[in-house]
Predicted model as a PDB file, atoms N, CA, C, CB and O in Angstrom, pLDDT in the B-factor column:
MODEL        1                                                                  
ATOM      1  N   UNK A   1     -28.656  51.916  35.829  1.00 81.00           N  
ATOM      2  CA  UNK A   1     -27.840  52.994  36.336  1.00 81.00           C  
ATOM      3  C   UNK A   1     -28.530  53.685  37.505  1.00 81.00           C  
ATOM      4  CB  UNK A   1     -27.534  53.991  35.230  1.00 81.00           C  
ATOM      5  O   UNK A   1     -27.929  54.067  38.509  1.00 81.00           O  
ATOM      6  N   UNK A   2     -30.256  53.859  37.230  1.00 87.00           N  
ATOM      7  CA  UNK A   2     -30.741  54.558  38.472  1.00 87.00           C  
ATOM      8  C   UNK A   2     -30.792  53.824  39.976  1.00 87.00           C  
ATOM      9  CB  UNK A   2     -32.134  54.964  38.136  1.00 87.00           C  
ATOM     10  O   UNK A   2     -30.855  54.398  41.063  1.00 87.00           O  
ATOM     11  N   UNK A   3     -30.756  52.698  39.774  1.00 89.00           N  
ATOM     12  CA  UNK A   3     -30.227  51.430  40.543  1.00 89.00           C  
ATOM     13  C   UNK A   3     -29.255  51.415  41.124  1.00 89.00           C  
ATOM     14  CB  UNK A   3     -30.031  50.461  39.953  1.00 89.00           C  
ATOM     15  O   UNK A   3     -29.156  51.039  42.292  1.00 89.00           O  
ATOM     16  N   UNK A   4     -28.342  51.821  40.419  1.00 88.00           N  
ATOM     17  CA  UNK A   4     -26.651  52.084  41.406  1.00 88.00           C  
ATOM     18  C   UNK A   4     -26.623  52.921  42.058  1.00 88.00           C  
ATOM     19  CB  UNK A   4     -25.325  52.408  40.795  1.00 88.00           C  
ATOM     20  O   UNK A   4     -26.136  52.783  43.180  1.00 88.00           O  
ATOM     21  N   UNK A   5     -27.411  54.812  41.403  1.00 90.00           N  
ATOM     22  CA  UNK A   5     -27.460  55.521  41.982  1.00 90.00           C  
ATOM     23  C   UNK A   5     -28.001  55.667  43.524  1.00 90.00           C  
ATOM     24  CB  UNK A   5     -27.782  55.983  41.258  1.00 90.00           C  
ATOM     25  O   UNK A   5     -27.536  56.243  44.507  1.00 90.00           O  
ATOM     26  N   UNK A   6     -29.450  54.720  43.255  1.00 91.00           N  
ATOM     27  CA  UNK A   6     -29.789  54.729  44.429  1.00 91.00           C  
ATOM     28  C   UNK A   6     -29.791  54.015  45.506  1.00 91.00           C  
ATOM     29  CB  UNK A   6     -30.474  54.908  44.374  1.00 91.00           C  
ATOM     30  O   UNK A   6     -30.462  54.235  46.515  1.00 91.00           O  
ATOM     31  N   UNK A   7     -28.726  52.774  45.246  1.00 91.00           N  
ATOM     32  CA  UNK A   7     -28.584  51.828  46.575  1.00 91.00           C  
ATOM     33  C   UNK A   7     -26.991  53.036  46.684  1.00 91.00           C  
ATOM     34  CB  UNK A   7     -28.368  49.413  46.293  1.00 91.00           C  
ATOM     35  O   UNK A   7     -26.832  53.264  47.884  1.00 91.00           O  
ATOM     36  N   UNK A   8     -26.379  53.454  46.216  1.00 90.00           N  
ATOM     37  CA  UNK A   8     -25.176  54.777  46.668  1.00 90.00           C  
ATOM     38  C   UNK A   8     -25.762  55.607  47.749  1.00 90.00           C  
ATOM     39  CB  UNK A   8     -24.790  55.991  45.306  1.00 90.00           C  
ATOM     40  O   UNK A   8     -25.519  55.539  48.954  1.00 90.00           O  
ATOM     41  N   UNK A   9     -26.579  56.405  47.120  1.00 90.00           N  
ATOM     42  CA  UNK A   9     -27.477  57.366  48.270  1.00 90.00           C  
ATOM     43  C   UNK A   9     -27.744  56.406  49.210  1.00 90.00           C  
ATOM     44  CB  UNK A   9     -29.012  58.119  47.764  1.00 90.00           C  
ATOM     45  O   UNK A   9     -27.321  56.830  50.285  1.00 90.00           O  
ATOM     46  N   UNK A  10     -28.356  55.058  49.369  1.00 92.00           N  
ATOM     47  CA  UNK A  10     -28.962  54.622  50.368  1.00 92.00           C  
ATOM     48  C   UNK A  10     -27.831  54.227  51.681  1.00 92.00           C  
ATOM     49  CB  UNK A  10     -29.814  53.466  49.798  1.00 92.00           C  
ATOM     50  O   UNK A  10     -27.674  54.625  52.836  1.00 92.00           O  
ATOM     51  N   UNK A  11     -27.186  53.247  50.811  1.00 88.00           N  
ATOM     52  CA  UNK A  11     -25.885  52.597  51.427  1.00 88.00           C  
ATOM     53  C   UNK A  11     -24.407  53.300  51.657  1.00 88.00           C  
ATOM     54  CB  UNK A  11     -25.607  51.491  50.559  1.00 88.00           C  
ATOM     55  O   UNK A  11     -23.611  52.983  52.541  1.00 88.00           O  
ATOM     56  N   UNK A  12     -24.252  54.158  50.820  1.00 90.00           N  
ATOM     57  CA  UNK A  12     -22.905  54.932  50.632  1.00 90.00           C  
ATOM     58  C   UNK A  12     -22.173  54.827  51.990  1.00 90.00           C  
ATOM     59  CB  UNK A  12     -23.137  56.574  50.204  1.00 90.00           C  
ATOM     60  O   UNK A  12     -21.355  53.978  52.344  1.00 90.00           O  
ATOM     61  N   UNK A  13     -22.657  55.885  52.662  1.00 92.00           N  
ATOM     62  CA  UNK A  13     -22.492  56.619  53.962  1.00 92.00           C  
ATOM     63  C   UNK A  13     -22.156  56.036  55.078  1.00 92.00           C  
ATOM     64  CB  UNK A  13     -23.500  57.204  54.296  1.00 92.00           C  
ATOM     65  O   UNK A  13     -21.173  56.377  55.737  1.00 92.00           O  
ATOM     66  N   UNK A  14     -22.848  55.215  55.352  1.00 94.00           N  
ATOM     67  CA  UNK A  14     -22.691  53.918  55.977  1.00 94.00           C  
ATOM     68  C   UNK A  14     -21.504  52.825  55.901  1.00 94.00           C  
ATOM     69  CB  UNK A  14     -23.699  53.333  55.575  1.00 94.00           C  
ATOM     70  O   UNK A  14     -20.803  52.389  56.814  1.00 94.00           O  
ATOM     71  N   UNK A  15     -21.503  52.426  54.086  1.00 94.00           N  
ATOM     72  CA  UNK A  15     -20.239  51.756  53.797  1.00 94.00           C  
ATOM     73  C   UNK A  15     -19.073  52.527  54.085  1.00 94.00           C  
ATOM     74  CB  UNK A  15     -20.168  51.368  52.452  1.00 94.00           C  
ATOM     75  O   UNK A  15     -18.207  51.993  54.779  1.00 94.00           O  
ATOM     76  N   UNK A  16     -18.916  53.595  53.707  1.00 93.00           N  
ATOM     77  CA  UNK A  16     -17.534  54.319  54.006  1.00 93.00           C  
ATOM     78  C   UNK A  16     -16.984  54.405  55.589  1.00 93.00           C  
ATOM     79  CB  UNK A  16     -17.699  55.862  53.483  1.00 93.00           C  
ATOM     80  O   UNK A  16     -15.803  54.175  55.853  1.00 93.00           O  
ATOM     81  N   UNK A  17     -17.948  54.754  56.590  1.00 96.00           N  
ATOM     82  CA  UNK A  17     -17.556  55.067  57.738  1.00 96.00           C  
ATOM     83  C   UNK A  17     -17.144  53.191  58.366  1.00 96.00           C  
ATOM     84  CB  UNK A  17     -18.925  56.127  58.555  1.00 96.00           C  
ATOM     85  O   UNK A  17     -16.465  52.996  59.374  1.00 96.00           O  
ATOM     86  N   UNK A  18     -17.673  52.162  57.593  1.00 95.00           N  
ATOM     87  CA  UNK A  18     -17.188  50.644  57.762  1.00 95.00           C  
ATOM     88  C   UNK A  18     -15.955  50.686  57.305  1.00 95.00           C  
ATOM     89  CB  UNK A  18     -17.980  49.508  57.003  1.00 95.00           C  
ATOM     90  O   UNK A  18     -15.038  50.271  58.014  1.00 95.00           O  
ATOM     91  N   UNK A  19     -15.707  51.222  55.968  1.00 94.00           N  
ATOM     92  CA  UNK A  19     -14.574  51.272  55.047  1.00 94.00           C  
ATOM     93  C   UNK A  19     -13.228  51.852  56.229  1.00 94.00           C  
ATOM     94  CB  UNK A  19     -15.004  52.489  53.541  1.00 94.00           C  
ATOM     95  O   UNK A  19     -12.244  51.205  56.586  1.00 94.00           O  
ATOM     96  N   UNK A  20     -13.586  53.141  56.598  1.00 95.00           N  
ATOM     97  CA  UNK A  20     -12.603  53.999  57.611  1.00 95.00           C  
ATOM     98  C   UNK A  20     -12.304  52.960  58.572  1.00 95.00           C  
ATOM     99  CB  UNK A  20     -13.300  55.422  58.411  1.00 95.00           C  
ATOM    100  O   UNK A  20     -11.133  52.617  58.737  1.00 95.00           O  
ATOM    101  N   UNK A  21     -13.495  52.285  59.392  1.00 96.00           N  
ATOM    102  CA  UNK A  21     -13.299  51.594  60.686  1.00 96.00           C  
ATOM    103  C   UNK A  21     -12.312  50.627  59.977  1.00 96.00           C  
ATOM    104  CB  UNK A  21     -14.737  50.899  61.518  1.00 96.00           C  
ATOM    105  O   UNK A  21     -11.165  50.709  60.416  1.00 96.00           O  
ATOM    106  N   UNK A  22     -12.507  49.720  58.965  1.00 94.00           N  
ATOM    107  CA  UNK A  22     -11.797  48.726  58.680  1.00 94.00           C  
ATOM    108  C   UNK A  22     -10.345  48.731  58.793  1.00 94.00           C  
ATOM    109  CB  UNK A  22     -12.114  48.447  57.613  1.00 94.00           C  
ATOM    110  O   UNK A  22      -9.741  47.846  59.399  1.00 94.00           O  
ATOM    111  N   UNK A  23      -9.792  49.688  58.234  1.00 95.00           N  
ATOM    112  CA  UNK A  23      -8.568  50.469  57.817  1.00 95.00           C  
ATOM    113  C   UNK A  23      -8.184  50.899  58.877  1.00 95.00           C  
ATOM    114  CB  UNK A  23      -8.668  51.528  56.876  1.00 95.00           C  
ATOM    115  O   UNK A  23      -7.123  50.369  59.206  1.00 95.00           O  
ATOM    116  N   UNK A  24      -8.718  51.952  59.896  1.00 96.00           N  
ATOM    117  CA  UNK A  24      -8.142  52.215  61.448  1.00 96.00           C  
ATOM    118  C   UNK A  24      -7.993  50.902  62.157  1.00 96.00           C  
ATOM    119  CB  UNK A  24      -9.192  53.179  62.410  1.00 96.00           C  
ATOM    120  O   UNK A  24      -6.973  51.013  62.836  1.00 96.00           O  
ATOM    121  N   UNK A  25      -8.580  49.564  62.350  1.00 94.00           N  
ATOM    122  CA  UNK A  25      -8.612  48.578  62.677  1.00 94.00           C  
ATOM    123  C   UNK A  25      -7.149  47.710  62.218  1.00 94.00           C  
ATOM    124  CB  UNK A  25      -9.851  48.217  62.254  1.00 94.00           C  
ATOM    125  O   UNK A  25      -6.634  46.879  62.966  1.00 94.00           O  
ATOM    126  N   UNK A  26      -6.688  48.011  61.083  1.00 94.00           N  
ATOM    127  CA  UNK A  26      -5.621  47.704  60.796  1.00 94.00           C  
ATOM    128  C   UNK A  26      -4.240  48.495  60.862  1.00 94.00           C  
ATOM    129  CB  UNK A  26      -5.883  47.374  59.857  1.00 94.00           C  
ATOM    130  O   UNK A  26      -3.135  48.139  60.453  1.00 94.00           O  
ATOM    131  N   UNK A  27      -4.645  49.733  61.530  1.00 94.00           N  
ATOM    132  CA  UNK A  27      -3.543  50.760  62.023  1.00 94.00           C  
ATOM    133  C   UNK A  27      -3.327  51.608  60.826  1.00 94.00           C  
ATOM    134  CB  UNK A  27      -2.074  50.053  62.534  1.00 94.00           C  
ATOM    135  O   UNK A  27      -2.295  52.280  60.840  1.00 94.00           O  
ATOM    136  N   UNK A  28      -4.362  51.740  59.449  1.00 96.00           N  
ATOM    137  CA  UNK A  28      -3.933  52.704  58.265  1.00 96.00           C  
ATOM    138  C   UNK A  28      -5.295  53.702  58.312  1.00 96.00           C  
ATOM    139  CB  UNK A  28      -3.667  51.785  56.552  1.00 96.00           C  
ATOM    140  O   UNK A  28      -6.389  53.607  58.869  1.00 96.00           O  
ATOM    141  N   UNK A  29      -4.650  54.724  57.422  1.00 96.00           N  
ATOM    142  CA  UNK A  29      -5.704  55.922  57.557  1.00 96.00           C  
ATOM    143  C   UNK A  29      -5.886  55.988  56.328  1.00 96.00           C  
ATOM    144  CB  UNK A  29      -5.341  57.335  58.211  1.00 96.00           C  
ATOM    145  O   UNK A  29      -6.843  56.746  56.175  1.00 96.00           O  
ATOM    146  N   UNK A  30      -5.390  55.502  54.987  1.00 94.00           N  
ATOM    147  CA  UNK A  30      -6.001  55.296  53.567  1.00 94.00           C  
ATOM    148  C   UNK A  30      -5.469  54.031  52.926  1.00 94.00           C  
ATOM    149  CB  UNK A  30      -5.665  56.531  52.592  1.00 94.00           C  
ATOM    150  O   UNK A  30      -4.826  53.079  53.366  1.00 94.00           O  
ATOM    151  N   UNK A  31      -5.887  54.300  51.906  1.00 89.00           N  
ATOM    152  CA  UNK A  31      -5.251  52.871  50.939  1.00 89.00           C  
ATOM    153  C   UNK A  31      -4.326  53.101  50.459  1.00 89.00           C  
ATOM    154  CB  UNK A  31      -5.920  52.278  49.792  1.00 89.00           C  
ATOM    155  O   UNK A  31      -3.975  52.122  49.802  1.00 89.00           O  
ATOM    156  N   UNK A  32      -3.739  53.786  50.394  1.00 95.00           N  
ATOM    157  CA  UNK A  32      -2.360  54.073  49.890  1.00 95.00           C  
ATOM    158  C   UNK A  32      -1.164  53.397  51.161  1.00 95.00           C  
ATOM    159  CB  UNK A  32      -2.237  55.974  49.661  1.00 95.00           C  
ATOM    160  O   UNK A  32      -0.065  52.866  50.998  1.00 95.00           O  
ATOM    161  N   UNK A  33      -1.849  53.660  52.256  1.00 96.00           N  
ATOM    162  CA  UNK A  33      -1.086  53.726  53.284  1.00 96.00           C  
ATOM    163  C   UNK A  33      -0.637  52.063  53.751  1.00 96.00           C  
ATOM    164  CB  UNK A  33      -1.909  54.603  54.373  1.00 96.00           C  
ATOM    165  O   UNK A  33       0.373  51.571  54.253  1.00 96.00           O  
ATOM    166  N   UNK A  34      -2.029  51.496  53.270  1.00 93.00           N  
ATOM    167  CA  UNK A  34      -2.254  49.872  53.550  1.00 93.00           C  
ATOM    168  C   UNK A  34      -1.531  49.472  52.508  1.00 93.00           C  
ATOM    169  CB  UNK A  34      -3.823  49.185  53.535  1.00 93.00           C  
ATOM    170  O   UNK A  34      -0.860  48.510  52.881  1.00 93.00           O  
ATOM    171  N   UNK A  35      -1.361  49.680  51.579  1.00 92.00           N  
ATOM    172  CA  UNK A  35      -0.629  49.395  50.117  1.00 92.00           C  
ATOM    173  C   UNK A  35       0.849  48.949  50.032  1.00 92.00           C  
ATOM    174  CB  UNK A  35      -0.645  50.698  49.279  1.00 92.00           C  
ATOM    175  O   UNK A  35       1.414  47.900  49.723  1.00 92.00           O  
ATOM    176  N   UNK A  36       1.268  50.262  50.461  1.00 94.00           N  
ATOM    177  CA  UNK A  36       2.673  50.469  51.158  1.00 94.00           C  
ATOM    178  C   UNK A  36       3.068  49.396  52.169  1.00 94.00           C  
ATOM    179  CB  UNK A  36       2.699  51.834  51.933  1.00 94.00           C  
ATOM    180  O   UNK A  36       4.014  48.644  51.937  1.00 94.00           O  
ATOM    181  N   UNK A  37       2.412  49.328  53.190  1.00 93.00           N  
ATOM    182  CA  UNK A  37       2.661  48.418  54.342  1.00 93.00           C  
ATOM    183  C   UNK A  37       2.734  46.523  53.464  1.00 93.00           C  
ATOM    184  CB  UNK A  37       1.025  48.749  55.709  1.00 93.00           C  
ATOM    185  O   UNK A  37       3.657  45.721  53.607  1.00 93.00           O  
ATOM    186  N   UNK A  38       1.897  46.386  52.913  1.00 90.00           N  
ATOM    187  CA  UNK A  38       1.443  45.179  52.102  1.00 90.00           C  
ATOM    188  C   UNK A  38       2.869  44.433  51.222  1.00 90.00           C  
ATOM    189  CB  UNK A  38       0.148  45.803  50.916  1.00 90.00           C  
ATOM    190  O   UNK A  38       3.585  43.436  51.322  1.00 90.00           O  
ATOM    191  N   UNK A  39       2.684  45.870  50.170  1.00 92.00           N  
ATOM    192  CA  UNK A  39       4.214  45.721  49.307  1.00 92.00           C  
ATOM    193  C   UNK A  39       5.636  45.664  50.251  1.00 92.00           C  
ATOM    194  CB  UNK A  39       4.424  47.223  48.234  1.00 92.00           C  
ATOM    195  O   UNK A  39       6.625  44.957  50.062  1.00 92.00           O  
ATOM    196  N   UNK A  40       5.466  46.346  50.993  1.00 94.00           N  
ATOM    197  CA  UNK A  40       6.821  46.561  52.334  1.00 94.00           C  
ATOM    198  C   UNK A  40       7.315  44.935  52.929  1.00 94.00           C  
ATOM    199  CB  UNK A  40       5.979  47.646  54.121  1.00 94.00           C  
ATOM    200  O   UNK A  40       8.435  44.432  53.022  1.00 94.00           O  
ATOM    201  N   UNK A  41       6.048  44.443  53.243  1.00 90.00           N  
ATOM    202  CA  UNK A  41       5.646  43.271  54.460  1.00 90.00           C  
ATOM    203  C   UNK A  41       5.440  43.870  55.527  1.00 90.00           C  
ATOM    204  CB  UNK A  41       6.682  42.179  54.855  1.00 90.00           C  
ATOM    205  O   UNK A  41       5.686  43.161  56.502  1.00 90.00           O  
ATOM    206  N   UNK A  42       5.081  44.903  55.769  1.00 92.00           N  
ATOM    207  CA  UNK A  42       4.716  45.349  56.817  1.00 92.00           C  
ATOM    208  C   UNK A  42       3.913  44.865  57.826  1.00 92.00           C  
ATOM    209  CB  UNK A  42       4.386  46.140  56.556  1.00 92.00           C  
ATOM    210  O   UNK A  42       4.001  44.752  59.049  1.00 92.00           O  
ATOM    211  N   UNK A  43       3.094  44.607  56.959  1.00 89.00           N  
ATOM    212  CA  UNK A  43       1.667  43.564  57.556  1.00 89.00           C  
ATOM    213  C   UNK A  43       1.662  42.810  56.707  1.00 89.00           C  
ATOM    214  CB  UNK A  43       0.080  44.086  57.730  1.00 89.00           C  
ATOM    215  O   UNK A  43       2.249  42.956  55.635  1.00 89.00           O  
ATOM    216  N   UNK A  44       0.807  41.604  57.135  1.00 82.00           N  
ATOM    217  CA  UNK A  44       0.814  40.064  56.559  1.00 82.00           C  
ATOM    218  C   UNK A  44      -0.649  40.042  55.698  1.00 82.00           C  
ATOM    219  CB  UNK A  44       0.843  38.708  58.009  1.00 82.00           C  
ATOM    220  O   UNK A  44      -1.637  40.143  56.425  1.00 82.00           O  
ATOM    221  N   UNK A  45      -0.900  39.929  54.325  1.00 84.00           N  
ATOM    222  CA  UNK A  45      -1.558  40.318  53.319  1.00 84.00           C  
ATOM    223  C   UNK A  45      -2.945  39.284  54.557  1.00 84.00           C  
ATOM    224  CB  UNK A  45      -0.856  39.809  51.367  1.00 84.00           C  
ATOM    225  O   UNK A  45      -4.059  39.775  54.741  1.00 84.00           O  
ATOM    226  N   UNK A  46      -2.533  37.918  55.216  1.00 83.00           N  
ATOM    227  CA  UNK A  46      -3.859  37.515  55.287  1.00 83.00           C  
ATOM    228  C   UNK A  46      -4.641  38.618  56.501  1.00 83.00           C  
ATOM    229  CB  UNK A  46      -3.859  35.784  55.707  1.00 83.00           C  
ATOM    230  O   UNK A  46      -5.845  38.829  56.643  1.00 83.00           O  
ATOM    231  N   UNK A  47      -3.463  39.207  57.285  1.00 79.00           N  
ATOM    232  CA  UNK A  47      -4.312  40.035  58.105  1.00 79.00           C  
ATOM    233  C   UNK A  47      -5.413  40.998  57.557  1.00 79.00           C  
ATOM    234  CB  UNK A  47      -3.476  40.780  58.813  1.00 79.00           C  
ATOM    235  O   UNK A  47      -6.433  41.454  58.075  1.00 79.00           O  
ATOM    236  N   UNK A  48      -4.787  41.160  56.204  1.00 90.00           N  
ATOM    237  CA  UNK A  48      -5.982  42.135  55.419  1.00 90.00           C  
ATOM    238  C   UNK A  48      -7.205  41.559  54.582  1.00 90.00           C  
ATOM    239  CB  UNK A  48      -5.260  43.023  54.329  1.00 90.00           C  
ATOM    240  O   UNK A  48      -7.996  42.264  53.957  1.00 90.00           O  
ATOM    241  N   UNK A  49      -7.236  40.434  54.647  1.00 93.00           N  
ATOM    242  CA  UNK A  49      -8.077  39.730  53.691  1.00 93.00           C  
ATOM    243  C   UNK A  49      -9.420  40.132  54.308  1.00 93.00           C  
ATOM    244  CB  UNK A  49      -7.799  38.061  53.562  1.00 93.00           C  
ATOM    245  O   UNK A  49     -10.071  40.964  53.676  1.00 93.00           O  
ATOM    246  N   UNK A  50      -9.864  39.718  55.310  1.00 91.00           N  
ATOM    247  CA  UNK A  50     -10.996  40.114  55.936  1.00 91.00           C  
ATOM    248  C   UNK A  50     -11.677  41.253  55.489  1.00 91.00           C  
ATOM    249  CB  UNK A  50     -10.753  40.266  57.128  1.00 91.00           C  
ATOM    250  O   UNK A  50     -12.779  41.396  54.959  1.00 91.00           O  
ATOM    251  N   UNK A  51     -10.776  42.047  55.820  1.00 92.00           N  
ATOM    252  CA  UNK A  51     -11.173  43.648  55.405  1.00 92.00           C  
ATOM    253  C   UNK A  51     -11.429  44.077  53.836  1.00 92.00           C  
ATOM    254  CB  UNK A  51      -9.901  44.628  55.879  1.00 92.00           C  
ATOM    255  O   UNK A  51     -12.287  44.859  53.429  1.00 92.00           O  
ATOM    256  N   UNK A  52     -10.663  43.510  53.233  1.00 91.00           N  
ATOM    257  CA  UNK A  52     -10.748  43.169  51.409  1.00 91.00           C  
ATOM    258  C   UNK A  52     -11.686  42.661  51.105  1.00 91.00           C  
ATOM    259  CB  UNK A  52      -9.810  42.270  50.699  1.00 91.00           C  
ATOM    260  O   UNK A  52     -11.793  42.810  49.887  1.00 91.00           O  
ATOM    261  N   UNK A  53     -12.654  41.999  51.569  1.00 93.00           N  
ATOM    262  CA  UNK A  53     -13.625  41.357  51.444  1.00 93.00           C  
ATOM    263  C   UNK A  53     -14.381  41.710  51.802  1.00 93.00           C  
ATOM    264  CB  UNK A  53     -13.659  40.543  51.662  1.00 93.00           C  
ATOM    265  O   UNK A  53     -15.348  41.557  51.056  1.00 93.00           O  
ATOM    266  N   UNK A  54     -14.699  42.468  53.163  1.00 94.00           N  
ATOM    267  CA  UNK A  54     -15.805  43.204  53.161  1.00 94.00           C  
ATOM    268  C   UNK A  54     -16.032  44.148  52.580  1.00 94.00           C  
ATOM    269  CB  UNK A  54     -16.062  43.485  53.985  1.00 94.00           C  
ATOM    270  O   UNK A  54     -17.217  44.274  52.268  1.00 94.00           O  
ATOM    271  N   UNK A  55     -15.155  45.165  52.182  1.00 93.00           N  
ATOM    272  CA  UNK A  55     -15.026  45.916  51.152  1.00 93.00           C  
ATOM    273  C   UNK A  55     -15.508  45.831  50.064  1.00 93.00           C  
ATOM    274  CB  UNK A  55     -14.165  46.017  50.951  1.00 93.00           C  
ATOM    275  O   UNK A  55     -16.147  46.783  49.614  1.00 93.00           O  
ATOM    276  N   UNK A  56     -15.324  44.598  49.299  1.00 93.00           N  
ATOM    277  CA  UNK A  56     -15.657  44.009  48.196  1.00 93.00           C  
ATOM    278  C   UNK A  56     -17.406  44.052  48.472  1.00 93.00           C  
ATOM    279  CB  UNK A  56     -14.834  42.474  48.030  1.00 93.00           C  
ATOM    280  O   UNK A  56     -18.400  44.671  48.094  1.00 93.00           O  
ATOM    281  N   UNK A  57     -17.252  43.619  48.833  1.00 93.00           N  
ATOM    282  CA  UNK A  57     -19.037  42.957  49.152  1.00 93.00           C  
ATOM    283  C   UNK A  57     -19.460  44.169  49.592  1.00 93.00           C  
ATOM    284  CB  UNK A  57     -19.428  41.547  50.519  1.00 93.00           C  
ATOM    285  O   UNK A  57     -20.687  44.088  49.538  1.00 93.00           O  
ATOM    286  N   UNK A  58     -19.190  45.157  49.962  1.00 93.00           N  
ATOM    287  CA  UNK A  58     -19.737  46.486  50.395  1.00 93.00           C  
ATOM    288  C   UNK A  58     -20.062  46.860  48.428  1.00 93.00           C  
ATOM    289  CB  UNK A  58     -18.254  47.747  51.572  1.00 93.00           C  
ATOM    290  O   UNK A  58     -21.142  46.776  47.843  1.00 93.00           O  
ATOM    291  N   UNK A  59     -19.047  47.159  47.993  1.00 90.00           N  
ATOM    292  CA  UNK A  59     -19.106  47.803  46.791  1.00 90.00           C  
ATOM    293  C   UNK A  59     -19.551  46.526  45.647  1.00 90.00           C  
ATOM    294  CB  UNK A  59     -17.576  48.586  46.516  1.00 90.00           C  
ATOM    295  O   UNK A  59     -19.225  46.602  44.462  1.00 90.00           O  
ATOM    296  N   UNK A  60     -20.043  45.804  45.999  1.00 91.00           N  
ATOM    297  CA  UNK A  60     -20.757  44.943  45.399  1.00 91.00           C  
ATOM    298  C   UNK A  60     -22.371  45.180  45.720  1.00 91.00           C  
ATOM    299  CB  UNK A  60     -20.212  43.628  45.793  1.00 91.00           C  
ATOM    300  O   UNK A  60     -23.237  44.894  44.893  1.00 91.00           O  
ATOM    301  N   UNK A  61     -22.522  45.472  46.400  1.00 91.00           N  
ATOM    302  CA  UNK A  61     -23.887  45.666  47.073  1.00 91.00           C  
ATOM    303  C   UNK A  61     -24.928  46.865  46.369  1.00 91.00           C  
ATOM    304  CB  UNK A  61     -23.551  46.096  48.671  1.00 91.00           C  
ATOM    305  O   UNK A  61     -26.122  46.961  46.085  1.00 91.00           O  
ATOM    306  N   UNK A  62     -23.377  47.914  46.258  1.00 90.00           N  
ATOM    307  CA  UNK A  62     -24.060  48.811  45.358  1.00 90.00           C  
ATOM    308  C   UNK A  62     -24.290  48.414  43.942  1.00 90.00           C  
ATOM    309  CB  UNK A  62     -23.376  49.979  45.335  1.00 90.00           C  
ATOM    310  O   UNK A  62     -25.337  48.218  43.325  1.00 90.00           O  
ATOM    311  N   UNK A  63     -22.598  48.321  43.462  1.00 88.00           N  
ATOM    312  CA  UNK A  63     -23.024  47.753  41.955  1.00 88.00           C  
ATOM    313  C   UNK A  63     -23.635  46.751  41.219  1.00 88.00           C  
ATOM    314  CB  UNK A  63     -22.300  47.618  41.451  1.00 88.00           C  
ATOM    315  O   UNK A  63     -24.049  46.901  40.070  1.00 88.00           O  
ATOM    316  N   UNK A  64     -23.686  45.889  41.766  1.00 88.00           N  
ATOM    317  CA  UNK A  64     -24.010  44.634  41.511  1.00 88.00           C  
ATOM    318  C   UNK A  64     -24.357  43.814  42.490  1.00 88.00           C  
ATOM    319  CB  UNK A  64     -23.170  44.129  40.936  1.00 88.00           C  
ATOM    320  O   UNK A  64     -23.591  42.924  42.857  1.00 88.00           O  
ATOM    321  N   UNK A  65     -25.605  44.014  43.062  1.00 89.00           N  
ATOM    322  CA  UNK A  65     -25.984  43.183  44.948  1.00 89.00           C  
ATOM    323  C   UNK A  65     -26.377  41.902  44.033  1.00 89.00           C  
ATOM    324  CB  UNK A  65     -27.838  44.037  46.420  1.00 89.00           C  
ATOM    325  O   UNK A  65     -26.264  40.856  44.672  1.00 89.00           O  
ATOM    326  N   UNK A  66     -26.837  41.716  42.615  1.00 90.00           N  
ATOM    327  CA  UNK A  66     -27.159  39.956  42.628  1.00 90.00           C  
ATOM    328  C   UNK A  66     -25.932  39.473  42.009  1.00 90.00           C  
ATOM    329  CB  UNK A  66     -28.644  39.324  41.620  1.00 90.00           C  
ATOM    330  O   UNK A  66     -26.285  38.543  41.284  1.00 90.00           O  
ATOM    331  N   UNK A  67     -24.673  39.629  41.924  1.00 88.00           N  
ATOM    332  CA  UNK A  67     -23.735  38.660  41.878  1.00 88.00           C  
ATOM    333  C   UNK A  67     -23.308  38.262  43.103  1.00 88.00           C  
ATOM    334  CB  UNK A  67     -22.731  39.005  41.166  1.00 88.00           C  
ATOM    335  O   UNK A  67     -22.329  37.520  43.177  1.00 88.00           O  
ATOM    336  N   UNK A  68     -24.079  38.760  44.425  1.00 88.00           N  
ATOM    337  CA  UNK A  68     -23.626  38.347  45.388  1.00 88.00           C  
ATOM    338  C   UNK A  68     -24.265  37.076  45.894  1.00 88.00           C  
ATOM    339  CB  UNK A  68     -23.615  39.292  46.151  1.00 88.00           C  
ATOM    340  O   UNK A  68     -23.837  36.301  46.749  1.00 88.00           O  
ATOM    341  N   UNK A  69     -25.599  37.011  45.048  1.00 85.00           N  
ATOM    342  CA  UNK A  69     -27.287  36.192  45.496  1.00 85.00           C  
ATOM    343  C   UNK A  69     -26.275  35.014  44.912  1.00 85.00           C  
ATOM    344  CB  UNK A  69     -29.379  36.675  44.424  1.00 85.00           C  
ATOM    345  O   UNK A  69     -26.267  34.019  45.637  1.00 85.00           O  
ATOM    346  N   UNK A  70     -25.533  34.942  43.896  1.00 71.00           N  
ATOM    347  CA  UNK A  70     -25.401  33.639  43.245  1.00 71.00           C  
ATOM    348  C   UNK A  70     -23.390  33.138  43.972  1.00 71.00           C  
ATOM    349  CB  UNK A  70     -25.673  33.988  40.993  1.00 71.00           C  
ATOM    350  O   UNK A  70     -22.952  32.002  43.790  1.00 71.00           O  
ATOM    351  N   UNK A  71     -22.804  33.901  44.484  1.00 55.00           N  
ATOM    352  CA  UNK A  71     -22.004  33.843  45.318  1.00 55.00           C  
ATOM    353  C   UNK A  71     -21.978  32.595  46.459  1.00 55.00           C  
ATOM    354  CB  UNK A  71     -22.130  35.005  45.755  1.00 55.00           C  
ATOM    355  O   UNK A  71     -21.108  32.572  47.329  1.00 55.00           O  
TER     356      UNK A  71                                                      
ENDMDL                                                                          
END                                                                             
């Protein structure tokens, strides 16, 4: 647990302002907003994959960075 805590403090800050860029990059300002567009067809789910994935692997990094080693 002190492990999660502290790759959070380390990495957090950083991931989020990636997280924001990702999302402005796709013309949304939250996840709700990308959600909507997704379920709609607004946008084409593979245009978002990229971004879903880094995401992933962002919040993998914190919680769990060695399921990524065996990835």
């Amino acid at each position: 647990m002190l492990g999660i805590v502290s790759r959070e403090l380390r990495l957090g800050a950083a991931q989020e302002r990636r997280h924001v860029d990702r999302l402005a990059a796709l013309g949304f300002a939250t996840h709700a907003e990308l959600a909507r567009a997704v379920r709609s067809g607004a946008v084409a789910v593979p245009d978002v994959i990229a971004a879903v994935r880094a995401d992933v692997t962002d919040r993998l990094l914190v919680a769990n960075p060695k399921c990524l080693e065996t990835a």
